[in-house]
C-alpha positions as CSV (number, residue, x, y, z in Angstrom):
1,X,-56.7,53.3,-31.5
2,X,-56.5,49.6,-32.9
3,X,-59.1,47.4,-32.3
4,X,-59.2,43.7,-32.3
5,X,-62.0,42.4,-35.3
6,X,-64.6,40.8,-33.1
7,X,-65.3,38.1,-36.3
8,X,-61.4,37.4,-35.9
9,X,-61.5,33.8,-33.9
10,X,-58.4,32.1,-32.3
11,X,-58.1,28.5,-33.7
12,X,-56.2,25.4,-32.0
13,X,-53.0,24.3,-34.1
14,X,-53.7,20.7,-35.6
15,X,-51.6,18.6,-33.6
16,X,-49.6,17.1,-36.8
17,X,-48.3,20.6,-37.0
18,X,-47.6,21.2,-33.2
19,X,-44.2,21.0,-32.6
20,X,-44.1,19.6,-29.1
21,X,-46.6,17.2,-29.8
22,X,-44.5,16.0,-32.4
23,X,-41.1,15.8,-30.3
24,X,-42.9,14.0,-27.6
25,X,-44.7,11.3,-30.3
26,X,-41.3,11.2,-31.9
27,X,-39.5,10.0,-28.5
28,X,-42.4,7.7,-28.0
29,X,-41.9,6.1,-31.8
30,X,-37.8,6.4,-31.0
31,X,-38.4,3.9,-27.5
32,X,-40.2,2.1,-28.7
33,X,-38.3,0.6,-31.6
34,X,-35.4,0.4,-28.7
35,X,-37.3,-1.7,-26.7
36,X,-38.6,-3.6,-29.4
37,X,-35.0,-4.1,-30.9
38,X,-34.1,-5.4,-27.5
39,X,-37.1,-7.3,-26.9
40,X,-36.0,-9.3,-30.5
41,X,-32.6,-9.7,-29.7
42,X,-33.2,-11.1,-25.6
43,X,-35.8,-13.7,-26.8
44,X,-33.5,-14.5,-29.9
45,X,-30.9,-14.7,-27.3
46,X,-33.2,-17.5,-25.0
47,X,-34.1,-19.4,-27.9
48,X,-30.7,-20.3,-29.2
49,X,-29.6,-20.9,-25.9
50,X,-32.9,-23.5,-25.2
51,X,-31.4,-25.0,-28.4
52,X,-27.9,-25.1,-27.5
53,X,-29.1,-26.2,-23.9
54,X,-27.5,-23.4,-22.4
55,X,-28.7,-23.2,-18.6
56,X,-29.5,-19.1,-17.9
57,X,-29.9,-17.1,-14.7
58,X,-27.2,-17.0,-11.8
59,X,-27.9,-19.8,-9.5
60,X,-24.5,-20.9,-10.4
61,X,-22.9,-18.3,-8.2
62,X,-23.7,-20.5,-5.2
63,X,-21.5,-23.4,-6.5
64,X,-18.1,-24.2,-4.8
65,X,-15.1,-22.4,-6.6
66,X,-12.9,-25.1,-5.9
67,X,-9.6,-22.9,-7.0
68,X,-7.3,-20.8,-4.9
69,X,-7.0,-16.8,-5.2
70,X,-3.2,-15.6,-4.3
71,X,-4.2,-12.6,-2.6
72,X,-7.2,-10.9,-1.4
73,X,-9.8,-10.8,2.0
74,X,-10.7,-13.8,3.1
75,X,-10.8,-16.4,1.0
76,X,-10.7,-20.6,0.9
77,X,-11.1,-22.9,-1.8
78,X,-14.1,-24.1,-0.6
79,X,-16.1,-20.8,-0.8
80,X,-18.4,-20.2,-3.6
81,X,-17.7,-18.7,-7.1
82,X,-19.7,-15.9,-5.8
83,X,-17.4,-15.3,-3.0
84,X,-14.3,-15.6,-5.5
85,X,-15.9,-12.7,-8.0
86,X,-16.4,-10.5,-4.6
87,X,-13.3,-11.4,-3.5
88,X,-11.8,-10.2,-7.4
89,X,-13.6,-7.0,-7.2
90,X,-12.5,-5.6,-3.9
91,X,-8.6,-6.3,-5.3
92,X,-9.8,-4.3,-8.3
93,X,-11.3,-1.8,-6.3
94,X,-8.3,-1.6,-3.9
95,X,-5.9,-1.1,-7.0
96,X,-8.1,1.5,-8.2
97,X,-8.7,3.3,-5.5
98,X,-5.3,3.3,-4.5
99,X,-4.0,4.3,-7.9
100,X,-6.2,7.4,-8.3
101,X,-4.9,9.0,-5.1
102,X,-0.9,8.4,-6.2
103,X,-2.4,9.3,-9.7
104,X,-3.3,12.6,-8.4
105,X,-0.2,13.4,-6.3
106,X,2.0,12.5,-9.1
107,X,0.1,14.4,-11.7
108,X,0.1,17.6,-9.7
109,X,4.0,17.6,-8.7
110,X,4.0,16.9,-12.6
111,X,2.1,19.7,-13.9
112,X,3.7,21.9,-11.9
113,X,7.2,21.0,-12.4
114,X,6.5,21.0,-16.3
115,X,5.5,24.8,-15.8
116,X,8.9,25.6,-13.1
117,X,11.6,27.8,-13.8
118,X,14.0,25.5,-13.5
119,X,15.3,24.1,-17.0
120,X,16.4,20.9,-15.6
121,X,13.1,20.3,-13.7
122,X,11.1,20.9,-16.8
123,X,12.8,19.2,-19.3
124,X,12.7,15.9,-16.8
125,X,9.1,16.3,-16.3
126,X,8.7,17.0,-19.7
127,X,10.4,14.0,-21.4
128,X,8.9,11.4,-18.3
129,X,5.4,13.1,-19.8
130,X,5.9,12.5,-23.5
131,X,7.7,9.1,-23.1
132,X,5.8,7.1,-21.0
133,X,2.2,8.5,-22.9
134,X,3.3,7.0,-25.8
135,X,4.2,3.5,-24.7
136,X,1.4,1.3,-24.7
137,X,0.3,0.5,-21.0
138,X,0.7,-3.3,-21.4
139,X,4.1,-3.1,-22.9
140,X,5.1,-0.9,-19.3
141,X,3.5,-3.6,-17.0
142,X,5.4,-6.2,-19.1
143,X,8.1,-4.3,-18.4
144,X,8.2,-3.4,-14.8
145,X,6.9,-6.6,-13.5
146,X,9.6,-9.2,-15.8
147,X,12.0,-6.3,-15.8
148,X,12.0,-4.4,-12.8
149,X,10.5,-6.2,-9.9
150,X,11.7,-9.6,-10.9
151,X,15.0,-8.5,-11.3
152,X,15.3,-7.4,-8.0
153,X,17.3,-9.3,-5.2
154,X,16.4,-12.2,-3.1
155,X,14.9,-11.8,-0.1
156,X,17.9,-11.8,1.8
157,X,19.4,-9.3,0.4
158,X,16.4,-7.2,0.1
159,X,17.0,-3.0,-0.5
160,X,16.6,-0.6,1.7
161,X,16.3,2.9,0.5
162,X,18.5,5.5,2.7
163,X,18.1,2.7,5.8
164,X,14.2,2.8,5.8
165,X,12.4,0.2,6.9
166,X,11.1,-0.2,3.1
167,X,12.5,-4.0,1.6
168,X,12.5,-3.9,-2.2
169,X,13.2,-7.7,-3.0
170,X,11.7,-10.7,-5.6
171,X,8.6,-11.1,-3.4
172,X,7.4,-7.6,-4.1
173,X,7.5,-4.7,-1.5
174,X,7.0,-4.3,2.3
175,X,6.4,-1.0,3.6
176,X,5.2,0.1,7.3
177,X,2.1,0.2,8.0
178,X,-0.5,0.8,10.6
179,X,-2.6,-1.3,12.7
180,X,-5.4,-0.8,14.9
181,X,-5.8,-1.9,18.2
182,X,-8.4,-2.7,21.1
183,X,-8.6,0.9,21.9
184,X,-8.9,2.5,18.6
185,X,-13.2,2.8,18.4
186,X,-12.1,5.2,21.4
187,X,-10.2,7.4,20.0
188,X,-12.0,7.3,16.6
189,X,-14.3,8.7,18.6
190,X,-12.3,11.3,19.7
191,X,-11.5,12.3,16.5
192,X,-15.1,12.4,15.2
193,X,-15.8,14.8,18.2
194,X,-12.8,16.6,16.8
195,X,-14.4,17.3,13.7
196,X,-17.9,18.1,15.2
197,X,-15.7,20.9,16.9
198,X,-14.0,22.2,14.0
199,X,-17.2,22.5,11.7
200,X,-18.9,24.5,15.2
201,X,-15.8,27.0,15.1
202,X,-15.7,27.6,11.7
203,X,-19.5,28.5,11.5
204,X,-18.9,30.8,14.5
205,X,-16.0,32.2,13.5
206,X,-17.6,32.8,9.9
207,X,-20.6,34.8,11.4
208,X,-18.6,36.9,13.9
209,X,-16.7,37.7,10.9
210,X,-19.5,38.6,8.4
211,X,-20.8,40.5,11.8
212,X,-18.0,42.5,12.6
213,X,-15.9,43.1,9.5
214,X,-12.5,41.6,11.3
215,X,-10.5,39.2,9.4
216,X,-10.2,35.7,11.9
217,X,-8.0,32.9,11.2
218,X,-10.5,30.4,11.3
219,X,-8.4,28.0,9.6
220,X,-5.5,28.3,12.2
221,X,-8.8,27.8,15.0
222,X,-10.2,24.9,13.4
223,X,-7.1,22.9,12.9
224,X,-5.7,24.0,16.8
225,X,-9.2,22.7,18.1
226,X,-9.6,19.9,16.1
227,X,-5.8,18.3,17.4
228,X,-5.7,19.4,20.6
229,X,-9.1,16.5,20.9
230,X,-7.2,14.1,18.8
231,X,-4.4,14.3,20.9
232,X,-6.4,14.0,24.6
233,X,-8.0,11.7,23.1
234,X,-5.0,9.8,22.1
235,X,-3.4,10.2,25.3
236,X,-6.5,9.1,26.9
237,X,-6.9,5.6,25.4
238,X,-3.0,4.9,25.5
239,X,-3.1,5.6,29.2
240,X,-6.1,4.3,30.5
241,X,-8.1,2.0,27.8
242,X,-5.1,-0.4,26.9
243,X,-5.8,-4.3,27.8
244,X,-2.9,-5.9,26.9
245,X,0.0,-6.9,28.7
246,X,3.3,-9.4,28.4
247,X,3.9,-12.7,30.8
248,X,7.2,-13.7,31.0
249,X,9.3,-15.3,34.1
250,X,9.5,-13.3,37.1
251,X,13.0,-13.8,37.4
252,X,13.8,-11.7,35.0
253,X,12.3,-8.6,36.5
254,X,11.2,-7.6,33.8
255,X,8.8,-4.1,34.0
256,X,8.5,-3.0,30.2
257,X,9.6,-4.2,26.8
258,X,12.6,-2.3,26.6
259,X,14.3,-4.1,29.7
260,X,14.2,-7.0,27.2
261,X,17.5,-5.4,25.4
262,X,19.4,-6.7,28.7
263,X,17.8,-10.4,28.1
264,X,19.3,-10.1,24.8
265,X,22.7,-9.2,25.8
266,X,22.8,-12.2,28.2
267,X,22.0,-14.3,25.4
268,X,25.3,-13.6,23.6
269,X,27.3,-16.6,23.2
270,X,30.7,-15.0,23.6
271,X,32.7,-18.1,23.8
272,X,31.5,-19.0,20.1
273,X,32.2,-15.5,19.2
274,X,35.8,-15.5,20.6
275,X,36.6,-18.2,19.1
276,X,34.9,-16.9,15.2
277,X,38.0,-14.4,16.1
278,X,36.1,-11.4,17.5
279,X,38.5,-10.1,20.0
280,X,37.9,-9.2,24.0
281,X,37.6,-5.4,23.0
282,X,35.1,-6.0,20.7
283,X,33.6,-8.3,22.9
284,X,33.3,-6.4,26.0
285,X,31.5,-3.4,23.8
286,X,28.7,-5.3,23.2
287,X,26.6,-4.1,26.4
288,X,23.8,-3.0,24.1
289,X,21.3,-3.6,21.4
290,X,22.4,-0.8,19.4
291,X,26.2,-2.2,19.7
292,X,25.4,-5.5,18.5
293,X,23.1,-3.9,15.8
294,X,26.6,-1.9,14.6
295,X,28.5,-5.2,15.2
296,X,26.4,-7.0,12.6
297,X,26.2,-4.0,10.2
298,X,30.0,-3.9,10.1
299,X,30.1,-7.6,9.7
300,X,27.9,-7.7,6.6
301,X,29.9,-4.4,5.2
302,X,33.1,-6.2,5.4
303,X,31.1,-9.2,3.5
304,X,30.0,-7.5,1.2
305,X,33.7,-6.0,0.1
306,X,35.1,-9.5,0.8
307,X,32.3,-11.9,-1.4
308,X,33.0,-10.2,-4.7
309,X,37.1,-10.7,-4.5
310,X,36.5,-13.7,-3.7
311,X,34.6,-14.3,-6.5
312,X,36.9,-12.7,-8.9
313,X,40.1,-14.7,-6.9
314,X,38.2,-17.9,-7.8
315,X,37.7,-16.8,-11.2
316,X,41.5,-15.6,-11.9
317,X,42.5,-18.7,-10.5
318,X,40.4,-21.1,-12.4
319,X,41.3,-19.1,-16.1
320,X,45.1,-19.2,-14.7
321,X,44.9,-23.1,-14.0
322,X,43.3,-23.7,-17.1
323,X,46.0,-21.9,-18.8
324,X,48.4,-23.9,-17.1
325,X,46.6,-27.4,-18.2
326,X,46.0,-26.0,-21.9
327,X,49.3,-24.2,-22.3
328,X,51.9,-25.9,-19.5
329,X,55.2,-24.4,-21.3
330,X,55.6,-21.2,-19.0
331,X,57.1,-21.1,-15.9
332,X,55.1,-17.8,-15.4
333,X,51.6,-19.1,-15.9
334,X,52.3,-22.0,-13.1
335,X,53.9,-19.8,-10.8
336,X,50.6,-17.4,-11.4
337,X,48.7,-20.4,-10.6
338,X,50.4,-21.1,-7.7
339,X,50.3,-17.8,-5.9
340,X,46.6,-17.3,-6.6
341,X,45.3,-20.1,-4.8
342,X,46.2,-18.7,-1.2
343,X,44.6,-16.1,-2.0
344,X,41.8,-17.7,-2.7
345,X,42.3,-19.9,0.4
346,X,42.7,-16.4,2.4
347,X,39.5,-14.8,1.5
348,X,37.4,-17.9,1.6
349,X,38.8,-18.0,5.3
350,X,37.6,-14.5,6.0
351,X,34.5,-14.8,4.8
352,X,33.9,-17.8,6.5
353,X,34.7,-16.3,9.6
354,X,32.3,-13.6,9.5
355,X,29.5,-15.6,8.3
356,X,30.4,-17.6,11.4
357,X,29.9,-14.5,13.6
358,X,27.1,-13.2,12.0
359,X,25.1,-16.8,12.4
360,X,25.9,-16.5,16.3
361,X,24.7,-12.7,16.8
362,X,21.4,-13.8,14.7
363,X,20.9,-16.9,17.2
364,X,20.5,-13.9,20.0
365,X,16.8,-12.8,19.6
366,X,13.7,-12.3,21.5
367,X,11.1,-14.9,20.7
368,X,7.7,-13.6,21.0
369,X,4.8,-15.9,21.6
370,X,1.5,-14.5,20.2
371,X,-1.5,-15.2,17.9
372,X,-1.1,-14.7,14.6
373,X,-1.5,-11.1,13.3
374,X,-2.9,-10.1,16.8
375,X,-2.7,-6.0,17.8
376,X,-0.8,-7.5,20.5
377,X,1.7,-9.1,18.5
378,X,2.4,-6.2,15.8
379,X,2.7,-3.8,19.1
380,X,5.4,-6.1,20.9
381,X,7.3,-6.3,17.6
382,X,7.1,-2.8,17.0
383,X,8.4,-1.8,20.3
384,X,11.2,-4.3,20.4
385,X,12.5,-3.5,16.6
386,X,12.2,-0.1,17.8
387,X,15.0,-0.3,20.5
388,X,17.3,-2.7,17.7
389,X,16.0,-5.5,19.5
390,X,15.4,-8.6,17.3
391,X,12.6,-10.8,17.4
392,X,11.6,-13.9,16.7
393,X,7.6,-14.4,16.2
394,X,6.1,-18.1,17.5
395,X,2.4,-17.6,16.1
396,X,-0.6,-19.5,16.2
397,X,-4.4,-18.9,15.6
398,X,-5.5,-19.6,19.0
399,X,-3.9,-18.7,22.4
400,X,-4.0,-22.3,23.9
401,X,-1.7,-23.3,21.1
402,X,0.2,-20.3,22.0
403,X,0.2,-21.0,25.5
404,X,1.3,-24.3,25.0
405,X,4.4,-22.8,23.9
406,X,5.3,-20.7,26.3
407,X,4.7,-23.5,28.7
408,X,7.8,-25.5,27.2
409,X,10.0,-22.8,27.5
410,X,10.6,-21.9,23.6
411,X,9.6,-18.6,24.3
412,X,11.2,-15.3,26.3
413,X,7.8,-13.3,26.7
414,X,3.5,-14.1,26.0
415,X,1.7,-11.1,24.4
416,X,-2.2,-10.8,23.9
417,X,-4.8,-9.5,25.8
418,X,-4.3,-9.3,30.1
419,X,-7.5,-11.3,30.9
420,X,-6.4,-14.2,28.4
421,X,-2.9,-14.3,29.8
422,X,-3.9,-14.5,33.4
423,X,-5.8,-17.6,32.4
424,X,-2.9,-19.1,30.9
425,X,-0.2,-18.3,33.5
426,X,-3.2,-19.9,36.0
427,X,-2.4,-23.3,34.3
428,X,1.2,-23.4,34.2
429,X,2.9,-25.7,36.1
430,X,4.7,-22.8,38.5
431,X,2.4,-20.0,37.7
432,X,4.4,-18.0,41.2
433,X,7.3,-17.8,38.8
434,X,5.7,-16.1,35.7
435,X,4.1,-12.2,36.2
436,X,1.7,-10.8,33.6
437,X,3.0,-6.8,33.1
438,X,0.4,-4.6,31.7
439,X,1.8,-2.2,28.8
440,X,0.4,1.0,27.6
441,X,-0.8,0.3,23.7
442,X,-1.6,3.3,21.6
443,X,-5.0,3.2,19.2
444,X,-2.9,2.6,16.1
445,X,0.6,1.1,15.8
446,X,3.4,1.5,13.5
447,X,3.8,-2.0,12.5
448,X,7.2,-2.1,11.2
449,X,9.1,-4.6,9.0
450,X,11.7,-6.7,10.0
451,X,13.6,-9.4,8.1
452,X,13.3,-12.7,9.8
453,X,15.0,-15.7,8.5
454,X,13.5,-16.4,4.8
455,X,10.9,-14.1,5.4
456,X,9.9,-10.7,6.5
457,X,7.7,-10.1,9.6
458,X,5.3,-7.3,9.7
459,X,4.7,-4.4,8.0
460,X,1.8,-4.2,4.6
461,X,3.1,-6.3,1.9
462,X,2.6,-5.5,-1.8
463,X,3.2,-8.5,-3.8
464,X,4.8,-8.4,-7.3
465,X,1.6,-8.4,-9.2
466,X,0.3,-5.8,-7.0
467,X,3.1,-3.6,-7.2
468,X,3.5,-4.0,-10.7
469,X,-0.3,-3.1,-11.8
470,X,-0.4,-0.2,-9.4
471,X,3.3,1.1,-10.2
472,X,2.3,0.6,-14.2
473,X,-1.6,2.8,-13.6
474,X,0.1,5.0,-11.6
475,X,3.0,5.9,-13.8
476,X,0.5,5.5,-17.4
477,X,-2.1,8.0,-16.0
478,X,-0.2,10.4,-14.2
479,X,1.4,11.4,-17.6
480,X,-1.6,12.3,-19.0
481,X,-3.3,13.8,-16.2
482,X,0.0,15.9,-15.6
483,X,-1.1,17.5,-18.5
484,X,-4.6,18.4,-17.6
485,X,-2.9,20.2,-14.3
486,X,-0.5,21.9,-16.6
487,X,-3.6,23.3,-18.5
488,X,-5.7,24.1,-15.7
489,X,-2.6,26.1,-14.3
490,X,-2.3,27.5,-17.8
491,X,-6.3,28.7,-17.7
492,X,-5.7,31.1,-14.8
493,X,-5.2,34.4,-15.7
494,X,-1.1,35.6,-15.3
495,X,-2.8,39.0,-13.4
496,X,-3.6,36.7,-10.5
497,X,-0.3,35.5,-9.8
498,X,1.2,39.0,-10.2
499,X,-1.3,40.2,-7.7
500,X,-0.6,37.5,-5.3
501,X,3.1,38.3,-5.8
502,X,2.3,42.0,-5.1
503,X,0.5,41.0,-1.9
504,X,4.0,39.2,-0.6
505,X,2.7,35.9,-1.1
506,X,5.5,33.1,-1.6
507,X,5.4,30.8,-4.6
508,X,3.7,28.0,-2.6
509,X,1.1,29.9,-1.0
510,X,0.5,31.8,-4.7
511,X,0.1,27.9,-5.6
512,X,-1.5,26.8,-2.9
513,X,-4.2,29.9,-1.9
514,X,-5.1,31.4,-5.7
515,X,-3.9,29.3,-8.9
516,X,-5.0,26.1,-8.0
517,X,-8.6,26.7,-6.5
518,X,-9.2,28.3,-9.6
519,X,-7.7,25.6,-12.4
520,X,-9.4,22.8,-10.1
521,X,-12.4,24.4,-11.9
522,X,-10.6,23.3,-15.6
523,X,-9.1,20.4,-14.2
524,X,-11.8,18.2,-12.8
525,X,-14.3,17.4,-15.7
526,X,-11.1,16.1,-18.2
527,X,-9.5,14.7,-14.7
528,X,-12.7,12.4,-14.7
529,X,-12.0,10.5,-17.4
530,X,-8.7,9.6,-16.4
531,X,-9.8,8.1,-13.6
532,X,-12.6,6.1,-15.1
533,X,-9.8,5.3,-17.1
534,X,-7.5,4.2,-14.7
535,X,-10.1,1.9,-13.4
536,X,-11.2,0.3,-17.0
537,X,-7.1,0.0,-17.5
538,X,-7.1,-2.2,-14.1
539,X,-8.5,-5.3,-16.0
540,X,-5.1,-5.4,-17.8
541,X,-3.5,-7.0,-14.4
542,X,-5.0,-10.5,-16.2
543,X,-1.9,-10.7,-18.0
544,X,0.7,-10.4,-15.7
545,X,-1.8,-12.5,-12.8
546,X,-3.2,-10.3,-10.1
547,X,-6.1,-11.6,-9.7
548,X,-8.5,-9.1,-10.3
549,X,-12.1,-9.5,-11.6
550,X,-11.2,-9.6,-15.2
551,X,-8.7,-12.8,-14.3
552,X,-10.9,-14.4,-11.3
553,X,-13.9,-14.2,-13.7
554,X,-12.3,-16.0,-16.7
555,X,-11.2,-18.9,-14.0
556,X,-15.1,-18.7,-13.4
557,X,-16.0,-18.9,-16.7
558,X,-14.0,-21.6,-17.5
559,X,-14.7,-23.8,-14.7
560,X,-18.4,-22.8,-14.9
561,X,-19.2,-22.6,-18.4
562,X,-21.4,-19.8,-17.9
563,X,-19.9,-17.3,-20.4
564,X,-22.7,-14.7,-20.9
565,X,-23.2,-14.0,-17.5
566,X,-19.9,-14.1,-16.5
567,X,-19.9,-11.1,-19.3
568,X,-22.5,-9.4,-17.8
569,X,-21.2,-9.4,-14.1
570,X,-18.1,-7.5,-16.0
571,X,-20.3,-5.0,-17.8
572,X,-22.3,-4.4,-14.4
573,X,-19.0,-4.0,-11.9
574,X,-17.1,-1.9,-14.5
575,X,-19.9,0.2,-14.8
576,X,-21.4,0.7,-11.1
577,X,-17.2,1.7,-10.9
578,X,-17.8,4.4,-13.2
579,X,-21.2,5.8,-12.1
580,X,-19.8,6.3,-9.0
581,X,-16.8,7.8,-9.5
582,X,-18.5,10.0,-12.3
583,X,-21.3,11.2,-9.6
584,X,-18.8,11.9,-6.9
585,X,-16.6,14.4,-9.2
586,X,-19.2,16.1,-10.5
587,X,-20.9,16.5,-7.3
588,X,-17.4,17.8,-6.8
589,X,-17.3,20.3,-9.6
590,X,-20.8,21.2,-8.8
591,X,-19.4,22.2,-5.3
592,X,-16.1,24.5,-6.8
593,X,-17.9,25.5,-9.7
594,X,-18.0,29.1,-9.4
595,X,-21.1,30.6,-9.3
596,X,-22.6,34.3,-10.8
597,X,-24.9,36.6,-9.3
């Protein structure tokens, strides 16, 4: 049996030789020379800048701006250059933000089309994918903004894309959008509950599975519980928490916005339209909103056929005159000559007369008093383009200016809150012959676009700069993070979507149940830099002027003089950007990451 030698004694390794000693004294060595490195080159740093009299710290921030930002949260001249920068990085934030989530949607109808069947889907996906990746990003917002957006029409004769209420015009695009009204904490609170219900059902339903052995559409329970509260909920606060109403004259017996399509009717000047040539028939079928709405679109159709010939007329007849000056020895160019200019005279007649007609029906509107940018403006609106009714908007910021204007008559109806309108209709002169009509108001409103003389009234507005910078990111990154989906589709094994498709599982729900949860696993961590990406690639909007923080800080800077820390607040913003969108992915990945026992 071995036997340890009792004169054998156990010695401690010198720590020169002890390897972790060494790694920890060779960290220790390693920060320090980083600190002292930094050390030398911040108090190098100060004493230049004493010489130079170069004031440090930030106190400047608190100075007035004294410059204008184009678009943004609130914002005036006056504010501070602190207030501009904040102002700067929530437009960056609301570009990137914004961009990541098209980003996504685009890459993953990408990806999968560049894997489809379909030769003609693939090939387009394809080519879209190995064009736009190798076109410099500033070179494609260059292009879409001078190209593209500022190419398209004026305002006036905005696109509409399959007659949605979407304008595509110079000024950049208006789409619907949704705003919140008085009632809306309500129902958020509905919904909240809603989701407190759906998280209790699912852990129910998951233990009464686990406990019996019985597969249960939990899914199907959730989402059924979960919307059945949304929608009491909704119903709830449109039927009993809505505060607003309409004053308008009593006369008009008037009991809901739609009766407002009759006031428009009566305010048809058919004598001006008879004589514009519209005949009696015509005449007599305008009884509704939606016939005067076919009226004008009929009107502007035959316009639109007419203005070009007229155009080319004008031009025929001005090369066939000049002909007849340069050249006056045919008889056939003067008689050419001759007959063109009634035609000319024809179709500038025509067109003339339907202007004419279309100028009257757009004198018949609804003019809505309101304040400015009220719920209870965007809800009348909404409701009154909704049933073809055209409206007018008088706004101001405060309801005694508003008032005011009702009180002289330039208005057909008062919106805003019922309390505030019973206190104006109390000072009118004849307050007997105005009533204030409550109306039912739902927690969010569709508030839809209209045009309105030279402008368009409601709806959410992307300038051109906007458009352009988040059209550009969009369109830049999706190509390249097509291609991540396409491989993380790629890393799934082939025998999982043969044994979906042996199950009986369709194409979407082999998509949508088994390929993708398992390539989200690939796709995230290389997905992750494409977003940071995306938001580093925002502070290329400087050149084409949105005024993010990369443009509103060099304004600072210039104004300010304060270049380093200017700098820094760019170093600091683009990297607290990062860190966050960095930690929330991989807390993301960390969540599908799959995990062995």
């Amino acid at each position: 049996m071995a036997t340890t030698s009792p004169n054998i004694k156990e010695t401690a390794i010198p720590f020169w030789r002890d390897v972790r000693v060494l790694g920890v004294i060779g960290q220790v060595i390693f920060m320090a020379s980083v600190l002292i490195g930094l050390g030398w080159l911040i108090g190098n740093f100060i004493q230049n800048s004493e010489i130079q009299g170069l004031k440090l710290g930030f106190e400047f921030l608190n100075t007035t701006a004294a410059f204008d930002i184009a678009e943004g949260i609130e914002y005036e001249s006056t504010d501070t250059f602190g207030r501009a920068l904040w102002v700067a990085m929530v437009n960056t934030i609301r570009v990137s933000f914004i961009g990541i989530i098209l980003t996504t949607i685009l890459a993953l109808i990408t990806g999968i089309a560049r894997l489809s069947d379909n030769w003609l889907i693939s090939k387009i996906a394809a080519i879209y994918v190995e064009t736009v990746r190798n076109i410099p990003l500033l070179v494609q917002l260059f292009f879409i903004y001078f190209g593209v957006i500022l190419k398209l029409p004026p305002l006036r004769e905005s696109i509409q894309p399959f007659g949605w209420p979407v304008y595509l015009n110079q000024r950049g695009v208006t789409l619907p959008g949704l705003t919140a009204t008085a009632s809306f904490p309500i129902w958020l609170a509905f919904v909240v509950l809603g989701v407190i219900l759906m998280l209790v059902l699912w852990t129910i339903q998951s233990r009464l599975e686990e406990k019996t052995g019985q597969p249960i559409n939990k899914v199907g329970s959730a989402a059924a519980a979960f919307f059945i509260v949304v929608a009491v909920g909704w119903l709830v606060t449109t039927n009993f928490s809505s505060n607003q109403g309409i004053m308008t004259a009593s006369s008009r017996k008037i009991e809901d916005l739609a009766d407002f399509e009759k006031i428009l009717v009566a305010k048809l000047d058919e004598d001006a339209l008879r004589e514009a040539g519209v005949n009696r028939a015509t005449l007599d079928a305008l009884t509704s909103a939606e016939a005067i709405a076919a009226l004008k679109a009929d009107l502007t159709a035959q316009l639109q056929a007419l203005a070009p010939a007229e155009v080319e007329e004008e031009t025929v007849g001005e090369a066939q005159a000049a002909e007849v000056e340069g050249d006056a020895e045919t008889t056939t160019e003067e008689t050419a000559a001759t007959e063109a200019e009634p035609v000319d005279e024809a179709v500038a007649d025509e067109v003339d007369a339907l202007e004419t007609q279309l100028d009257i029906l757009d004198e018949a509107v609804i003019t809505v008093c309101a304040v400015a940018d009220s719920p209870a403006m965007v809800n009348a609106a909404s409701q009154l383009r909704q049933q073809n009714i055209p409206v007018e908007i008088e706004a101001e910021d405060r309801m005694v200016e508003v008032g005011e204007i009702y009180a002289e008559g330039d208005c057909d109806l008062l919106v805003g809150d019922e309390a505030e309108l019973a206190a104006e209709r109390a000072i009118l002169e004849d307050p007997d012959q105005h009533e204030v009509i409550p109306i039912d108001v739902a927690p969010l409103v569709v508030n839809t676009p209209a045009p309105a003389g030279l402008n368009i009234q409601g709806g959410f507005k992307l300038t051109p700069e906007f458009a352009a910078v988040l059209f550009g990111l969009v369109i830049y990154t999706g190509a390249f993070a097509s291609e991540i989906v396409r491989a993380g589709i790629l890393s799934v094994s082939k025998g999982q979507s043969e044994a979906a498709r042996a199950l009986g599982l369709s194409e979407g729900q082999r998509l949508r149940l088994i390929v993708i949860p398992q390539a989200l696993r690939v796709i995230i961590p290389p997905m992750t830099s494409q977003y940071l990406n995306l938001t580093k690639n925002s502070s290329l909007a400087v050149a084409i002027g949105y005024p993010d923080l990369v443009a509103v800080g060099y304004t600072v800077l210039n104004q300010s003089g304060y270049a380093v820390q200017v700098i820094i607040i760019f170093m600091v913003s683009y990297l607290t950007l990062s860190l966050t969108i960095s930690a929330f992915l991989n807390w993301y990945n960390k969540k599908i990451a799959l995990v062995e026992r």
